[in-house]
N, C-alpha and C positions, 0 to 999 in steps of 0.2 A: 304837299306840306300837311302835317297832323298838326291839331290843337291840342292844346290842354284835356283832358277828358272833366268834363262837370256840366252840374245842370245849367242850361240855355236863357237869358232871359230874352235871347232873340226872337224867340218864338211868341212874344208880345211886343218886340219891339214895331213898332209902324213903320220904319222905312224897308219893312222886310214883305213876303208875301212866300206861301208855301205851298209845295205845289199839295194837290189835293185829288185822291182818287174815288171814283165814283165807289160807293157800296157793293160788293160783290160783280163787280166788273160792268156794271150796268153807269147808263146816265142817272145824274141824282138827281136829275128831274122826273123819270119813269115810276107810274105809279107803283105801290107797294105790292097789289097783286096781281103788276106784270108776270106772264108765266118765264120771261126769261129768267127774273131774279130768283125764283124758286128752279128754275135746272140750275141756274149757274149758281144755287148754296150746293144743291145735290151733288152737281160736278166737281167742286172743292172737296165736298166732304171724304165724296169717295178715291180722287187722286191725286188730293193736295194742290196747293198751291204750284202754278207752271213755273218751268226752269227758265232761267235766262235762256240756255241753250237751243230751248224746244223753240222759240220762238225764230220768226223767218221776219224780215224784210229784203223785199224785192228792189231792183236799185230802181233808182227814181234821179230824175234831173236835177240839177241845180237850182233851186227856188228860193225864195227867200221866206224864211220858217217864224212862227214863234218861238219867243224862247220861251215866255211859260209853258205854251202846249206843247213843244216836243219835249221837255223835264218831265212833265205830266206822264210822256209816254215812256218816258226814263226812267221815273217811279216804279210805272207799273209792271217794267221788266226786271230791275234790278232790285226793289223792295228799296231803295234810298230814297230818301226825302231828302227836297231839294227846297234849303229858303235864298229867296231871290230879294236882290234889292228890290223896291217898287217900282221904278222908273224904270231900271232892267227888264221886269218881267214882262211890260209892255213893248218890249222891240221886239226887233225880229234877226234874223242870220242868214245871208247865204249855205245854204246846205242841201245835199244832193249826195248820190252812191253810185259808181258804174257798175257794180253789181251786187249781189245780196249777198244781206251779212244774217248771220245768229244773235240775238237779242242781245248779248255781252259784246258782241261785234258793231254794234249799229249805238251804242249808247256810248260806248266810246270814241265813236268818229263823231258824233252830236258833242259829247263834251269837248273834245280836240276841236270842231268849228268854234264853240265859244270862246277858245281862247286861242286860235289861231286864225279866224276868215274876217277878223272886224265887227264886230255885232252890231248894230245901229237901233239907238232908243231915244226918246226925246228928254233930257234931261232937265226936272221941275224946277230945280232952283238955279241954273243960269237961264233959261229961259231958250235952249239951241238944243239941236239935234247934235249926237257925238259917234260916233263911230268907232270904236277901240277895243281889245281884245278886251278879255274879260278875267278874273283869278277864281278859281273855285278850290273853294279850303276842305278840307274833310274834319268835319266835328263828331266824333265819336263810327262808329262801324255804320252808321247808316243815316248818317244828315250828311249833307254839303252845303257849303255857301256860295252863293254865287256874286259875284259883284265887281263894281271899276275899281281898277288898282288902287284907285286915291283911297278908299277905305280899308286899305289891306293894313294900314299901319295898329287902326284900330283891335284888329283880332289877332295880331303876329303876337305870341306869348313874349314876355319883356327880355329876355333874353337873346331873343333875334333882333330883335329892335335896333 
């Protein structure tokens, strides 16, 4: 499902959280003149930003994942930002691969567990843990939202409604 295309005031709303990438691929907590943050401008500069495609994940077992930090890692292959409910971004997913995918391959079985293996987050304002798939909207070519259905009514343009 597409939105409306216009500007966001989600991106100040509080019950949201975004994912966020480190500076030139490094931790944003590493000092400024770590030498990796100077190869890794050098290495942009000279051949661009990496493709989804170039990227490899090796399969991995079934665990149970953040959903912030693997979105994090979903950011940084597919260049979307991802705003997450709050309460969402602190659960987690079962998610696992029986064998390796390519960076567009691997962000799309992450998004397909969120909305299809259960996600489990502690939810602040009943006071319970819930467990339930998830709807992730696309607002404009490179946001998504992430969140429980019960708020889907709020972002479905009035026409769906």
């Amino acid at each position: 499902m597409t939105l409306p295309r216009r500007q966001s005031p989600l991106l100040v709303d509080p019950r949201f959280v975004m994912t966020t990438k480190p500076s030139f691929g490094v931790p944003a907590n590493a000092p400024f003149k770590d030498r990796a943050i100077v190869w890794w401008m050098q290495f942009q500069q000279k051949h661009g930003k990496p493709h989804p495609l170039n990227y490899s994940f090796g399969a991995s077992p079934t665990n149970r994942c953040s959903i912030h930090g693997l979105l994090n890692e979903c950011m940084e292959v597919s260049g979307v930002r991802y705003l997450i409910a709050k309460d969402v971004a602190a659960g987690g997913v079962m998610f696992g691969t029986t064998n390796a995918l390519n960076g567009a391959q691997w962000v799309q079985a992450f998004t397909e567990a969120l909305q299809t293996a259960q996600p489990e987050w502690w939810d602040s304002q009943s006071k319970k843990s819930r467990k339930e798939n998830l709807v992730l909207l696309t607002n404009g070519p490179r946001m998504v939202l992430v969140l429980p259905r019960e708020m889907l009514g709020e972002f479905q343009p009035s026409e769906a409604k």
